[in-house]
Backbone as numpy.savetxt, mean C-alpha at the origin, in Angstrom:
# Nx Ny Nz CAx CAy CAz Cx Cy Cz
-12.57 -14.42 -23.55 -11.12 -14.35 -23.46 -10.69 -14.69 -22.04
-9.99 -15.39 -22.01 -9.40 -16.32 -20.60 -8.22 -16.14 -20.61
-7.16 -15.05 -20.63 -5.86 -14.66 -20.37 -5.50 -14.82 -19.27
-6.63 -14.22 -17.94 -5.73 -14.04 -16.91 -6.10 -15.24 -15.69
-7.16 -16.25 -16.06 -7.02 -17.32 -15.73 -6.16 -18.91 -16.15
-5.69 -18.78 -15.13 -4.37 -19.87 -14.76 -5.29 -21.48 -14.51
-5.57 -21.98 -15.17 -5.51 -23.65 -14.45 -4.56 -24.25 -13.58
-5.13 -25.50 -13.00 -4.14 -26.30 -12.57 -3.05 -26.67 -13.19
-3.14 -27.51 -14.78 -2.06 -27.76 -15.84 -1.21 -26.95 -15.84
-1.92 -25.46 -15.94 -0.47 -24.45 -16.30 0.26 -24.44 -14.73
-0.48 -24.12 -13.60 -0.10 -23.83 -12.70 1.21 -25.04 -12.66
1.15 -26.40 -12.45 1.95 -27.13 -12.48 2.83 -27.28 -12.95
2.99 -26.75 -14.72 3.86 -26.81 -15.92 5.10 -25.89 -15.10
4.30 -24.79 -15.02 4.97 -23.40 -14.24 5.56 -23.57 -13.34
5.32 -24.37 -12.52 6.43 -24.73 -11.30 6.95 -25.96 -11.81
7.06 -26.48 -12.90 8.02 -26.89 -13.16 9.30 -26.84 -13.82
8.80 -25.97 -14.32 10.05 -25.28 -15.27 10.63 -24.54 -14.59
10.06 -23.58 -13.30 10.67 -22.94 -12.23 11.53 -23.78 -11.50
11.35 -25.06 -10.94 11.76 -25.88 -10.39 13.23 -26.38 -11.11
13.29 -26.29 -12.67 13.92 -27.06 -13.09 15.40 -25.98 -13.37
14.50 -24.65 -14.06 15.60 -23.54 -13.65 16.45 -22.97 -12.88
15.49 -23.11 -11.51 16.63 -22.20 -9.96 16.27 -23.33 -9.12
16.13 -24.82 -9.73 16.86 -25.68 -8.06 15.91 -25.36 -7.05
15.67 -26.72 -6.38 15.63 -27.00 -5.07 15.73 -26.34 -3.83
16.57 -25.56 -3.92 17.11 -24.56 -2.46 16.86 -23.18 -2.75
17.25 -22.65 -3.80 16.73 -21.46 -4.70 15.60 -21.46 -4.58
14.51 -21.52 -5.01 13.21 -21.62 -5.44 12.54 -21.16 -4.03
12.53 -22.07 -2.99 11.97 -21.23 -1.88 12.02 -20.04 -1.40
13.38 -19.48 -1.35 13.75 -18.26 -0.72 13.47 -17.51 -2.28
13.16 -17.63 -3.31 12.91 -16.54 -4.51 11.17 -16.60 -3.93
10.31 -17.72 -3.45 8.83 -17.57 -3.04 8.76 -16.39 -2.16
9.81 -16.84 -0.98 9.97 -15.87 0.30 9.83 -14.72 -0.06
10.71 -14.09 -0.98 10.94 -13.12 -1.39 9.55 -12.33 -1.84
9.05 -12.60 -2.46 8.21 -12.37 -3.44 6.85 -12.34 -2.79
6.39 -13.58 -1.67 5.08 -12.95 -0.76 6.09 -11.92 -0.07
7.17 -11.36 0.90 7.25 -10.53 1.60 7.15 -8.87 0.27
7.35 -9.24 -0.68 7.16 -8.04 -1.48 5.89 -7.55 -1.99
5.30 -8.68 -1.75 3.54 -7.92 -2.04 2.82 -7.64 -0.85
3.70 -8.19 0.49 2.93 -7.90 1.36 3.39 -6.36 2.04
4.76 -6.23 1.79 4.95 -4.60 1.59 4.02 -3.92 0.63
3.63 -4.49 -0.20 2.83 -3.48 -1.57 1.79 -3.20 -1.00
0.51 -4.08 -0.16 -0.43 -4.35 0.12 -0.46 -3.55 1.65
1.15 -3.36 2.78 0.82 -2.23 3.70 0.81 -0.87 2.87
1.38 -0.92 1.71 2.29 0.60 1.17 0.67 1.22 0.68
0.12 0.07 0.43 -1.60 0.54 -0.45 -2.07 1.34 0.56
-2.38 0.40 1.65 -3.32 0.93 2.72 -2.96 1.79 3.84
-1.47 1.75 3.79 -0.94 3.14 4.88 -1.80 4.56 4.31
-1.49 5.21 3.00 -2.16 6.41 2.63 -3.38 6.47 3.04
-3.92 5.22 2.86 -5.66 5.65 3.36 -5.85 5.87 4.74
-5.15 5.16 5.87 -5.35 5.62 6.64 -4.67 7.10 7.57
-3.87 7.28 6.78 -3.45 8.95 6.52 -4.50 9.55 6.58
-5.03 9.76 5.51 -5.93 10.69 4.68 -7.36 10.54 5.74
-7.50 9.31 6.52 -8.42 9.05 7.48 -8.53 9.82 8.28
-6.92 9.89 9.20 -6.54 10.75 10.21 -6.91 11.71 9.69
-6.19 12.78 8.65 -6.29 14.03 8.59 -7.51 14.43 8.35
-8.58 14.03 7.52 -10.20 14.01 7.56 -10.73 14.15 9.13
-10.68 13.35 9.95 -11.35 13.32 11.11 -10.45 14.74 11.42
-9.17 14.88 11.65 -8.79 15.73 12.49 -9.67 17.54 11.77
-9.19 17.62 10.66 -9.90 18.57 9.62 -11.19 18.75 10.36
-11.93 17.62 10.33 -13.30 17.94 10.93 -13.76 18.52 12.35
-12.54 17.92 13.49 -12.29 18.68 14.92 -12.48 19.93 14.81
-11.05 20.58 13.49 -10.96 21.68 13.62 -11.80 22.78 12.55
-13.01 22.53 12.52 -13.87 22.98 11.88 -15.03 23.65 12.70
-15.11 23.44 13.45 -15.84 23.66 14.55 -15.68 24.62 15.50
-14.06 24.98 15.34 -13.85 25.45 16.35 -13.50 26.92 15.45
-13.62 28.59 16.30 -13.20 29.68 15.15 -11.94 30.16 16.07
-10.97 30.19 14.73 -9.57 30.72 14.76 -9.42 32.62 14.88
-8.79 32.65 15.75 -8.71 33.98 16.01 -7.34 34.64 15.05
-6.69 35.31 13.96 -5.50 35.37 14.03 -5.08 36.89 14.05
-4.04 37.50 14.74 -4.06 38.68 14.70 -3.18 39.16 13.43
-3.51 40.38 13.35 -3.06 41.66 11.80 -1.55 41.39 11.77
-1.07 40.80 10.38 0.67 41.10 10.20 0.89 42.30 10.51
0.27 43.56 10.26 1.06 44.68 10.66 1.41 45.11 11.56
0.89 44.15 12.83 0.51 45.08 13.67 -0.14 46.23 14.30
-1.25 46.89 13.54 -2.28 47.01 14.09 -3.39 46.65 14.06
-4.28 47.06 15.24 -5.35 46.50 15.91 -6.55 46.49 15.12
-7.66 45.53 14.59 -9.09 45.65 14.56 -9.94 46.28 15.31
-10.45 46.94 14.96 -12.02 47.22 16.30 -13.09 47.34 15.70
């Protein structure tokens, strides 16, 4: 099954009927459009990971180190 491969023929057909629909002057700025929207998709992918990067390494700093916290009630341990 070959669905999601495109040939040349189609590829061509396809911009032509695009071509023939939104014109000459249209057609570019709808391209424009459309790489700047996957190339937002493609930072939007990889921003989280490097989130989750940061907070991993940092997580790991603070693993190492022991937290002291004192009693809500206010009084003392000994």
């Amino acid at each position: 099954m070959k669905l999601l491969f495109i040939g040349t023929t189609e590829l061509l057909l396809i911009g032509g009927i695009a071509l023939l629909l939104f014109g000459g002057k249209k057609l570019p700025e709808m391209m424009r459009g459309l790489g700047q929207g996957v190339q937002s998709f493609k930072k939007g992918m990889n921003a989280p990971m490097a989130g989750q990067d940061a907070q991993n390494v940092s997580e790991t700093q603070h693993d190492g180190q022991e937290q002291q916290t004192a009693p809500q009630d206010g009084s003392e341990q000994q």
